[in-house]
C-alpha positions in Angstrom: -144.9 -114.1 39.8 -145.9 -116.5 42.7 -149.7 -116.6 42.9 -151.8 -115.9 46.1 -152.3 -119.0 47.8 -148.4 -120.1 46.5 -147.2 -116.6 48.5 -149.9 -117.5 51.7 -148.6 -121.5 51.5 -144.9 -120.1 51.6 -146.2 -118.5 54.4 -146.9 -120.9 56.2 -144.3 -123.2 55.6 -141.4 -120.4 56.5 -143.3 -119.7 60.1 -142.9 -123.5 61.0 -139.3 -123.4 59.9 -138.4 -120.8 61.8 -140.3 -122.1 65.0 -143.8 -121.9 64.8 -143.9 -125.7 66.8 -145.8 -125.7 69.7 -145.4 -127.0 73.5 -146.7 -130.0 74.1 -148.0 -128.9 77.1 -151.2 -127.3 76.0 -154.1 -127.7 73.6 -154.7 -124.8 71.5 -158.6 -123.5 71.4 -160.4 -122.6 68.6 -158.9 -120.3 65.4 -159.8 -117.0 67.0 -158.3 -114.2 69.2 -157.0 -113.5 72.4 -160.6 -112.8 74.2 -162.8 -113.9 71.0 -165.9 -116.1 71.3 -164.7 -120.0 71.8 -161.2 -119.7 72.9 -159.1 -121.3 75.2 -155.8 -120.8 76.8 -153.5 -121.3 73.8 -150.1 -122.8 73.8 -146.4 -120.9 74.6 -145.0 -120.4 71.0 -141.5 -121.7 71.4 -140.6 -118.6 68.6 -141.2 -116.4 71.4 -138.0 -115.3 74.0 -138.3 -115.1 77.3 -137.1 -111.5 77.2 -140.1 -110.6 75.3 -143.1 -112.5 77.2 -145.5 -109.8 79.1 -144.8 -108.9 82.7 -148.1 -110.2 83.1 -150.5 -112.7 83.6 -152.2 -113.8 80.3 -155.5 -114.3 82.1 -155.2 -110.5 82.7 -154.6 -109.5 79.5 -157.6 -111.1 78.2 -159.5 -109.9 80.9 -159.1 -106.5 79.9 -158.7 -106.9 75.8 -162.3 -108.8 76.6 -163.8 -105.1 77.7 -162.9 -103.6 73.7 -166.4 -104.6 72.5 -166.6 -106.3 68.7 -168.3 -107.8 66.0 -168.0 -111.3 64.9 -167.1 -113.1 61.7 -167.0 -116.1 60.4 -164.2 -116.8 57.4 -164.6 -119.0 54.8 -162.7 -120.5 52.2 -163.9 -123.1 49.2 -162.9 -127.1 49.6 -159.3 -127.8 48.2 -161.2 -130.1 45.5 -164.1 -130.6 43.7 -166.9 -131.8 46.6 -164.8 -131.0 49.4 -165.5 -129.5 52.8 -165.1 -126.0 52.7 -162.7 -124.1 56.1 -163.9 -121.5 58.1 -164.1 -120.3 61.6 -165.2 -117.8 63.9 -163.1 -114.9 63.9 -163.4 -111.6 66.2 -160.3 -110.0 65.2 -161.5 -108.4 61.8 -161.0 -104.9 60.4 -161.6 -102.4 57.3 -158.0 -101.6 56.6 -157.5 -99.5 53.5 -160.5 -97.6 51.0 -157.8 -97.3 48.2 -157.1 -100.1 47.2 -159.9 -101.8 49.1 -158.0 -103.7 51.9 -159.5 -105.5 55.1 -157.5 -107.9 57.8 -158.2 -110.3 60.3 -155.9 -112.1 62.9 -155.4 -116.1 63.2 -153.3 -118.2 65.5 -151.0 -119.4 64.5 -151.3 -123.1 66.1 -154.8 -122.6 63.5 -155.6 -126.2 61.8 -158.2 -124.0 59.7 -156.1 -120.7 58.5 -152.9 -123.4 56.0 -156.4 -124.5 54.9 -157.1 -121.2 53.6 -153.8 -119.9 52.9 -153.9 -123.0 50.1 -157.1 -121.1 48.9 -155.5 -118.0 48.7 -158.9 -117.0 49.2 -161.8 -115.9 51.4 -164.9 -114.8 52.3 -165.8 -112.9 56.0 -169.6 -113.4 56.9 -170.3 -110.5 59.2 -173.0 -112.3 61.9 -175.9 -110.8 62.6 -177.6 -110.4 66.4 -179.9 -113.8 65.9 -176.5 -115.8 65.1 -174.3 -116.3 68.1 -175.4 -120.2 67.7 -173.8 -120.0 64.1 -171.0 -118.8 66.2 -170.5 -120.8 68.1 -170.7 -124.0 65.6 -167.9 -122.2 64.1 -165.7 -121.6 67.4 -165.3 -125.4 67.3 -162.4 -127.9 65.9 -162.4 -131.4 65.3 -166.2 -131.0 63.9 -167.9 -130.8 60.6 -168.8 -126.8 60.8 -170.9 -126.9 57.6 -173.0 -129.4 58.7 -176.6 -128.4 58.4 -175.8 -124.6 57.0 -177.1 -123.1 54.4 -174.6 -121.2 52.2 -173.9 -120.6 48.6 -170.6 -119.8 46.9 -169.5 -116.0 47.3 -169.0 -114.6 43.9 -165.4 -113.9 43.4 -163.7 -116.8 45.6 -166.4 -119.3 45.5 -165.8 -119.7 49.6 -169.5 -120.4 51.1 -171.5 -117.2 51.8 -173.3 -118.2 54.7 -177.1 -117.8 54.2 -178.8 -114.8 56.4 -175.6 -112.7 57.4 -176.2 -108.7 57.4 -173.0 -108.3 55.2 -169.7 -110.3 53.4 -166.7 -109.9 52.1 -165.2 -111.8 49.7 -161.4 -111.5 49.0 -158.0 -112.8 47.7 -154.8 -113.2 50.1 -153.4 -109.9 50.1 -150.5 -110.5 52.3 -149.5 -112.2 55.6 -147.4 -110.3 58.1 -146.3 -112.1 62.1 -147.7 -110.6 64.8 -146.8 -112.7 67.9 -148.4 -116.0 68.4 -151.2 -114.5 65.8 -150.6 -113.9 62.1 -152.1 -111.1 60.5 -153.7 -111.8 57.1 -154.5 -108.8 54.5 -156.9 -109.4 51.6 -157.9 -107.3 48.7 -161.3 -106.9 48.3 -162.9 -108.3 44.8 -166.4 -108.1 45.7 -168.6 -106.9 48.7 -172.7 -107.0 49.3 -175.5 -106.4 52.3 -178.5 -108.2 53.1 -180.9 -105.7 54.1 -183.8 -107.8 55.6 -180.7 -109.5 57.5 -179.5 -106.2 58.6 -182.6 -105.1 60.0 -181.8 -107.1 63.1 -178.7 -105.6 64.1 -175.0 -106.9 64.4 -174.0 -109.7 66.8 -171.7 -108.3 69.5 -168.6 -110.1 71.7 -168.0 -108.2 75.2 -166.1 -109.8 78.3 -167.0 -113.6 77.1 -170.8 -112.9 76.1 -173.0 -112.2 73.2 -174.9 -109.0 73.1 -177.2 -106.9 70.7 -176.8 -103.4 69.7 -178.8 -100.5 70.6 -178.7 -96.9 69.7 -178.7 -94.1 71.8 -180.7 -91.4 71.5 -180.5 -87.9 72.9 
């Protein structure tokens, strides 16, 4: 039976076959959703008919998606060899999918130079921010850079892909499955081992609403 990262690399592969290319006439942002911390104005997948583009603008569609407030993650995976750079970025899109088995998801363009990167690993680990870490964030909302530089992290226990130091909560998983969803893919992983940082928790969860970091706050009757 293929292995994980062989079925996420095959993945990959069969989405550029089959169109994945992108115009030439854009630069693709960061490895994050529609509305998610760091993005930009991605390209026009060429996969995509014109029959089936929206009947409108895509500057209003992420004006109102941006109003759904969120957490933020950041997914990691281990370096392809022994001393390499480990992947990750900042991801928004992220969700507990199924109790039984234990399933989560998150979403990732797919003009992503980070997410063949971690379908190779066929692993990962999401690192659930907490409200002091929207500069962690950001670092990680960012191509072309070294996004490990200068943090602290050790290696989750499952996957080995960097637990960041001082996140509330992570997840650490093998590559479940990948479905198309538009000019995103969605990626499913089975969980193989989960854990909290209390002291880390005690300062709440970093929040994303309408372009802007936020803190959260109970209410009470």
């Amino acid at each position: 039976m293929m292995g994980h990262a062989g079925m996420a690399a095959t993945a990959v592969r069969y989405l550029r076959a089959v169109g994945a290319a992108t115009s030439a006439a854009a630069t693709p942002g960061p490895d994050a959703s529609p509305g998610g911390p760091g993005t930009a104005a991605g390209p026009v997948l060429r996969a995509v008919r014109e029959d089936e583009r929206a009947p409108f603008d895509r500057a209003e569609f992420r004006r109102v998606l941006g109003h759904f407030a969120s957490g933020v993650t950041v997914v990691t995976a281990p370096g392809e060899a022994a001393g390499a750079t480990p992947a990750g970025f900042a991801c928004q899109s992220f969700a507990s999918l199924s109790l039984d088995p234990p399933l989560v998801a998150f979403m990732v363009a797919r003009t992503s130079t980070t997410w063949p990167r971690l379908a190779r690993a066929g692993v990962f680990c999401v690192n659930v921010l907490g409200a002091d870490q929207g500069a962690l964030c950001r670092a990680f909302a960012v191509s072309g850079t070294d996004k490990f530089a200068g943090v602290r992290h050790t290696p989750a226990p499952a996957s080995g892909s960097p637990l960041l130091a001082g996140v509330p909560a992570w997840i650490d998983c093998t590559v479940h499955a990948v479905h198309t969803g538009g000019d995103h893919l969605v990626v499913v992983g089975r969980v193989d081992a989960l854990g909290t940082d209390d002291a880390a928790a005690a300062a709440g969860p970093l929040l994303f609403h309408r372009g802007e970091f936020g803190e959260f706050r109970a209410l009470r009757d």
